[in-house]
DRENLUMNU-33830 format. One record per residue: x, y, z of N, C-alpha, C in turn. Coordinates in steps of 0.001 Angstrom, whole numbers, padded with zeros to 6 digits, always signed. Layout:
BEGIN
XYZXYZXYZ;...
//
This chain:
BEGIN
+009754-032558+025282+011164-032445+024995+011591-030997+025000;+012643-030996+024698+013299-029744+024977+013958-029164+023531;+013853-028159+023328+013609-027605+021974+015578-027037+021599;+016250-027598+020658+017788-027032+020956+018328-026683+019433;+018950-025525+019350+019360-025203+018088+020916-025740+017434;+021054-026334+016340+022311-026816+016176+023147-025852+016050;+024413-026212+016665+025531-024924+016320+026175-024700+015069;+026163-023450+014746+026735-023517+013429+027699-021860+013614;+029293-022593+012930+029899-021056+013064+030336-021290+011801;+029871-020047+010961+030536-019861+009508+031222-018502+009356;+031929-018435+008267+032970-017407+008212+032644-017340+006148;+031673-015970+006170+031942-015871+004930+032456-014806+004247;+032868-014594+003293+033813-013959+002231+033171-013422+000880;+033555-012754+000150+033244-012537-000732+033976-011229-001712;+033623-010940-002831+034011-009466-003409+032916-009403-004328;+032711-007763-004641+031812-007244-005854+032255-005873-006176;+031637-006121-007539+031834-005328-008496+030852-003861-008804;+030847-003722-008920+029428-002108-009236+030113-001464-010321;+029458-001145-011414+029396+000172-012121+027856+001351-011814;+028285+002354-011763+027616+002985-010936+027156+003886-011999;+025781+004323-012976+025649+005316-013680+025299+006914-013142;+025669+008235-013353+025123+009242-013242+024115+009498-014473;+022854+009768-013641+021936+010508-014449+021407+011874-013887;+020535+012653-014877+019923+013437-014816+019023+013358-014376;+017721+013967-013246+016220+013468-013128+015501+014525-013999;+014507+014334-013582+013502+015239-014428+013366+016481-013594;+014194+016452-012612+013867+018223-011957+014833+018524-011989;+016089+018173-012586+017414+018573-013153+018571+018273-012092;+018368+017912-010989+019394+017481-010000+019997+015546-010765;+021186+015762-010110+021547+014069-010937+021851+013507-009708;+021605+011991-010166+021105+010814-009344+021793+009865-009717;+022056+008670-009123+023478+007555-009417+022196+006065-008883;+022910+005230-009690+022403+004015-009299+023110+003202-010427;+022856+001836-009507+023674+000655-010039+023828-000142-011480;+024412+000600-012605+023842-000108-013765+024089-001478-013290;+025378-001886-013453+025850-003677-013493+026599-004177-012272;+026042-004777-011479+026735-005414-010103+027107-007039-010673;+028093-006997-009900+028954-008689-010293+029686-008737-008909;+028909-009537-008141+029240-010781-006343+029702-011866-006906;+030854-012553-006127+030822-013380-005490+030965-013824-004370;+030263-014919-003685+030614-014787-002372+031163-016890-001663;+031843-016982-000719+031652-018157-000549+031799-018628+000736;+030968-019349+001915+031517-019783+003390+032235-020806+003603;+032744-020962+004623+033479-021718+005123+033070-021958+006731;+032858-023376+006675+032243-023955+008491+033324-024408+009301;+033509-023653+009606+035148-023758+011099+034088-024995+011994;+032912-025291+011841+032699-026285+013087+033114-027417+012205;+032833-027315+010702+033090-029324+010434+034112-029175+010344;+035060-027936+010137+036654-027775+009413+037061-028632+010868;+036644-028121+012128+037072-029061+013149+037168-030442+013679;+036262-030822+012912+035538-031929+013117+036287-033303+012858;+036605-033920+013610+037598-035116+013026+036649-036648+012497;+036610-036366+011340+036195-037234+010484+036448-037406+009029;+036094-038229+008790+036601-038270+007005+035616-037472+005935;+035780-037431+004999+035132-036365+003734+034833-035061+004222;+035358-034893+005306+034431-033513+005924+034709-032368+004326;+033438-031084+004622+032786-030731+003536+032637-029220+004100;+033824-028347+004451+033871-027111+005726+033155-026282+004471;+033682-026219+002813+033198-025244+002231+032139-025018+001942;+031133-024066+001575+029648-023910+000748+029684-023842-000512;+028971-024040-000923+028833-023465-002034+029275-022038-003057;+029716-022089-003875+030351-020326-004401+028799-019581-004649;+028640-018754-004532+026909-017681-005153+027668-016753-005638;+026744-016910-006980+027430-015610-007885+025739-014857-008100;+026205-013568-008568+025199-012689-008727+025645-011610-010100;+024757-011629-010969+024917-009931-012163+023501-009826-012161;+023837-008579-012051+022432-007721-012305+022488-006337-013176;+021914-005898-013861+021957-005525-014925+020265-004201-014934;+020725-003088-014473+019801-001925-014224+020048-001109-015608;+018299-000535-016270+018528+000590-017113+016976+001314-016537;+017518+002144-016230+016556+003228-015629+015387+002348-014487;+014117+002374-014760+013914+001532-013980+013253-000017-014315;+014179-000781-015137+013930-002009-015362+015400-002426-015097;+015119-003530-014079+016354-004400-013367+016336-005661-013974;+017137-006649-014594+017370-008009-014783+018555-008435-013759;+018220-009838-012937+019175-010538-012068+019234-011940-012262;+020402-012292-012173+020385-013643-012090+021339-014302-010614;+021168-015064-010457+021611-015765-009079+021576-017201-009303;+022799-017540-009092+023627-019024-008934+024139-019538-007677;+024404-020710-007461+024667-021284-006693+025732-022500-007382;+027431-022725-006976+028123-023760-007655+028403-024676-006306;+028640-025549-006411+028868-026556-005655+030379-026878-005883;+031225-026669-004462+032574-027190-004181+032355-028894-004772;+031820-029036-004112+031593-030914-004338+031135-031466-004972;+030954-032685-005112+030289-033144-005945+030429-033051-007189;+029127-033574-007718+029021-033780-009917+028451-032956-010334;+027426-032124-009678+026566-031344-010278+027577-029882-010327;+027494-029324-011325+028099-028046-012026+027426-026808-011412;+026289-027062-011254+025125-025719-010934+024191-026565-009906;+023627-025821-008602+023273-026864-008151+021511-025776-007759;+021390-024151-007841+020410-023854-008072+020611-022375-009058;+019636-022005-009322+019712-020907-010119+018244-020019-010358;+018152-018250-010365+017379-018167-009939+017623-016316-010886;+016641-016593-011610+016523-015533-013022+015433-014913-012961;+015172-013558-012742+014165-012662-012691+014476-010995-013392;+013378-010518-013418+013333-008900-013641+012478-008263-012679;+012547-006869-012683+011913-006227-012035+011621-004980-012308;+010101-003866-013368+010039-003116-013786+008688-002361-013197;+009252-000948-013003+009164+000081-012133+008082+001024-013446;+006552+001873-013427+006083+002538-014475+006494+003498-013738;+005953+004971-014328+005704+006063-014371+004440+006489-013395;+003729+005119-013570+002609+005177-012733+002549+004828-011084;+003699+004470-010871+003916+004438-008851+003408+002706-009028;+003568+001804-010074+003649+000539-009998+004620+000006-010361;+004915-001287-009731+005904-002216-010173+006126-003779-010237;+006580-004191-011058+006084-005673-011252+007492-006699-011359;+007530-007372-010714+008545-008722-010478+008431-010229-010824;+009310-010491-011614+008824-012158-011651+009859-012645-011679;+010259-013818-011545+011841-014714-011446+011347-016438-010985;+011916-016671-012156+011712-018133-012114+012986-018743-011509;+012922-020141-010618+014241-020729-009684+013796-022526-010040;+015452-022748-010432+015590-024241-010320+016488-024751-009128;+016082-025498-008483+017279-026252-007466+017238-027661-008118;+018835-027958-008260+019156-029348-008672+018934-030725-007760;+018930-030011-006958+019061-030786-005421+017705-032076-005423;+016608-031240-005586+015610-032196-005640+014716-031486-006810;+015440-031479-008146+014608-030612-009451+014084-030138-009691;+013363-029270-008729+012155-028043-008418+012132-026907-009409;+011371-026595-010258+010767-025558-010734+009971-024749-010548;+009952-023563-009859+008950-022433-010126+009299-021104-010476;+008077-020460-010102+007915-019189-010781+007182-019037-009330;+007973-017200-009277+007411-016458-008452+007282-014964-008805;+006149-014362-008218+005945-013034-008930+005296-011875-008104;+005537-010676-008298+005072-010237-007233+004291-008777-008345;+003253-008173-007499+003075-006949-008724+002160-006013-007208;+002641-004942-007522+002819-003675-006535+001831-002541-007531;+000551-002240-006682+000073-000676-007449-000061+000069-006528;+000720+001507-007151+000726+002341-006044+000293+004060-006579;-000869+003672-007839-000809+005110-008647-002187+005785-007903;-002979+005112-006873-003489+005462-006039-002805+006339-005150;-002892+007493-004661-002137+008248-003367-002701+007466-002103;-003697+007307-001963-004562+006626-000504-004626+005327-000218;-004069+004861-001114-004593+003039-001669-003435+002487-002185;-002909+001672-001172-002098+000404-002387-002100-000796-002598;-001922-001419-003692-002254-002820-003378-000987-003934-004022;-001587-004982-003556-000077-005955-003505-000777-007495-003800;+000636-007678-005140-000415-009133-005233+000776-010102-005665;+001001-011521-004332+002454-012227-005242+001773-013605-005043;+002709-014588-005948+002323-015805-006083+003758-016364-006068;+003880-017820-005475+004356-018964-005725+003824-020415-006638;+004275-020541-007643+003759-021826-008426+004771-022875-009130;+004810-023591-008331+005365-024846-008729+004760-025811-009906;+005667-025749-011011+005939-026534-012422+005658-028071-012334;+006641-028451-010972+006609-029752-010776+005338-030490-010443;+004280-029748-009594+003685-029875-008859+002065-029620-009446;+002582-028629-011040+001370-027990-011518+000416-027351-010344;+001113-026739-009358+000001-026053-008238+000418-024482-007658;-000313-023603-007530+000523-022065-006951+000675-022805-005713;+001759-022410-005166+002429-022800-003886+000914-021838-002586;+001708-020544-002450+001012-019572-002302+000419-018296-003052;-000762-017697-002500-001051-016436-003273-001176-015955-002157;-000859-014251-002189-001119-013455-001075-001323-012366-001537;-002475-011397-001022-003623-010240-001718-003088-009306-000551;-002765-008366-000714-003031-007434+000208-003361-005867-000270;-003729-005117+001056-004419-003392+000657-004031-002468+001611;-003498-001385+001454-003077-000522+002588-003910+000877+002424;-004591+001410+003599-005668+002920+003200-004275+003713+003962;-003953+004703+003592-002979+006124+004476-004408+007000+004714;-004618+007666+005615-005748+008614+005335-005228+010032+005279;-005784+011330+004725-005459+012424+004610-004360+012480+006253;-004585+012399+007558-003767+012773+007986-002152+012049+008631;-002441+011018+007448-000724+010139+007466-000367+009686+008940;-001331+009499+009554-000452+009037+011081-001005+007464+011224;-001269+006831+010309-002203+005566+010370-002306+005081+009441;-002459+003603+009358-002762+002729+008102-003552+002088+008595;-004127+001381+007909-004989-000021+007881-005250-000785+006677;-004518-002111+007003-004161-003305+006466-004854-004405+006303;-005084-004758+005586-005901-005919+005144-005291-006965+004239;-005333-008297+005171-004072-009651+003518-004716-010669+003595;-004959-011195+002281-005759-012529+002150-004760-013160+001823;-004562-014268+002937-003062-015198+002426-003797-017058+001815;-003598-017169+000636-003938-018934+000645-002787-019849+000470;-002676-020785+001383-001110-021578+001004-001465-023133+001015;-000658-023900+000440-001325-025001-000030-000946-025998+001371;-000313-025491+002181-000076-026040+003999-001418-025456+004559;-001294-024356+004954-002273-024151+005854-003438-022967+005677;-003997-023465+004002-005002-023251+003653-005229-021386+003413;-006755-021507+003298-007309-019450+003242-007128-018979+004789;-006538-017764+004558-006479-017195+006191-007123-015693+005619;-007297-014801+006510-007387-013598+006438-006745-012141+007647;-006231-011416+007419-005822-010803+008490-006227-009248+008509;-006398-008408+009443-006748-006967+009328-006332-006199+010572;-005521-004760+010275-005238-004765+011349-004624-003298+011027;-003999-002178+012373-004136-000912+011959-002835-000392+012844;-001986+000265+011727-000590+000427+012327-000524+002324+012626;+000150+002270+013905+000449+003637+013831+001675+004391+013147;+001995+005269+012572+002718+005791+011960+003650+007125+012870;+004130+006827+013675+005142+008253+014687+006544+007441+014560;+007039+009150+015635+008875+008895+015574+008954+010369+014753;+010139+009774+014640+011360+011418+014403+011013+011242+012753;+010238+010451+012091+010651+010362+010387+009202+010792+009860;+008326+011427+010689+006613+011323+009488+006816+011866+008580;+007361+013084+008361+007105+014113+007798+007889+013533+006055;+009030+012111+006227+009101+011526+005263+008881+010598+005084;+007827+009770+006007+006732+008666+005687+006066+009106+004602;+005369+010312+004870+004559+010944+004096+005364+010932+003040;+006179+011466+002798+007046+011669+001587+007061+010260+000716;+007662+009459+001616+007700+008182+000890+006738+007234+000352;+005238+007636+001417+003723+007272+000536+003078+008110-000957;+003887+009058-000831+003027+010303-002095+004262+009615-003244;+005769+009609-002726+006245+009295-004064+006357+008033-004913;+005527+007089-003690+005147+005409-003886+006106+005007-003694;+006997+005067-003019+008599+004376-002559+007716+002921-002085;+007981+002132-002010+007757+000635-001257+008520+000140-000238;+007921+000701+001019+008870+000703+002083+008351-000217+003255;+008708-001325+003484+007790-002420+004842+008575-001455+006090;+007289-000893+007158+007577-000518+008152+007526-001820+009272;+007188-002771+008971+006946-003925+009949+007061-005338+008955;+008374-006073+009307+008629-007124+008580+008658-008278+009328;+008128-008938+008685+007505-010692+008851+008706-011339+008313;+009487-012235+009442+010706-012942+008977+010493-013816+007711;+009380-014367+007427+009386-015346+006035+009219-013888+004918;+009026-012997+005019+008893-012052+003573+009994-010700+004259;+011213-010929+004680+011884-009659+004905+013070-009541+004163;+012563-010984+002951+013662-009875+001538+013059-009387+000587;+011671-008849+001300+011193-007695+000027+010985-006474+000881;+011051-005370+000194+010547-004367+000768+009455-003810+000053;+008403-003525+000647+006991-002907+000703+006172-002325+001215;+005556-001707+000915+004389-000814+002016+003493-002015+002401;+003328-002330+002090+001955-003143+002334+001836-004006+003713;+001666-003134+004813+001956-004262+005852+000904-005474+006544;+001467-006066+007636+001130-007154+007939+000759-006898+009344;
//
């Protein structure tokens, strides 16, 4: 058969909010970042809006978002309301995210969808107080299911002369089992000189993103 993608034209919208704090750093220059953000956003499908039939359903869902930054510990929450229907809340999705002193950082956020009552917890934890070495460790685990969805291990070496990595990820998923991968990226272009920069100050930056994990950013590649 022949492989065909459904059409879909949406038109979405939205507004947000930011309060923006100035601080001081520790080498005396000042620096801004997001104390409290407040989104909303909502689509609209011009293909069913067209569509001549009854109940048609053009709107999405409303997604709201606050997030709530103090230095470097982030709290977020994320909703989902439903135009239709009975259900009031239809997913929701509550996490933090805290940054040490030590070039590590750790994430967790638990998500319900009403849809079909799913509970989990997902978590991710980043060490980066190594200069040469980082490592990366997240999980998926489903409540419902009493099972980690997935776990995925990974390790990145920089060597003294920053033009190279090598990667190593132990992925286990409860589809398609233990895998292992290894493999060695080059590092050029017009930016080394703040690659480097961005490995010494442990920034978490994915130079090569894998469409199922490209809403995180990380060193740790694939």
């Amino acid at each position: 058969g022949i492989d065909s993608l459904d059409m879909e034209n949406l038109l979405t919208f939205g507004l947000q909010n930011r309060f923006i704090f100035k601080v001081r750093e520790d080498n005396g220059e000042f620096g801004y970042y997001d104390a409290i953000r407040f989104g909303l956003s909502e689509s609209y499908n011009i293909q069913e809006a067209r569509e001549d039939k009854p109940n048609r359903r053009p709107l999405g869902p409303v997604g709201g978002v606050l997030s709530a930054t103090l230095k470097n510990f982030t709290l977020t929450s994320e909703a989902e309301f439903p135009v239709y229907g009975v259900d009031r809340v239809s997913r929701v999705t509550t996490g933090f995210s805290l940054r040490d002193p030590f070039k590590n950082s750790y994430e967790l956020n638990h998500t319900f969808a009403a849809e079909d009552d799913h509970n989990s917890l997902g978590g991710t934890l980043r060490l980066g107080f190594i200069d040469a070495l980082k490592f990366y460790f997240s999980f998926k685990y489903s409540f419902d299911e009493d099972i980690f969805l997935e776990k995925i291990y990974k390790a990145s070496y920089f060597p003294s002369t920053k033009c190279w990595v090598m990667n190593m990820v132990f992925k286990d998923t409860i589809d398609q089992g233990f895998s292992f991968r290894a493999s060695v990226n080059l590092l050029f272009g017009q930016s080394l000189l703040s690659l480097a920069n961005l490995r010494q100050e442990g920034e978490m930056r994915r130079l090569q993103i894998s469409p199922e994990e490209a809403e995180r950013d990380d060193i740790y590649f694939e």
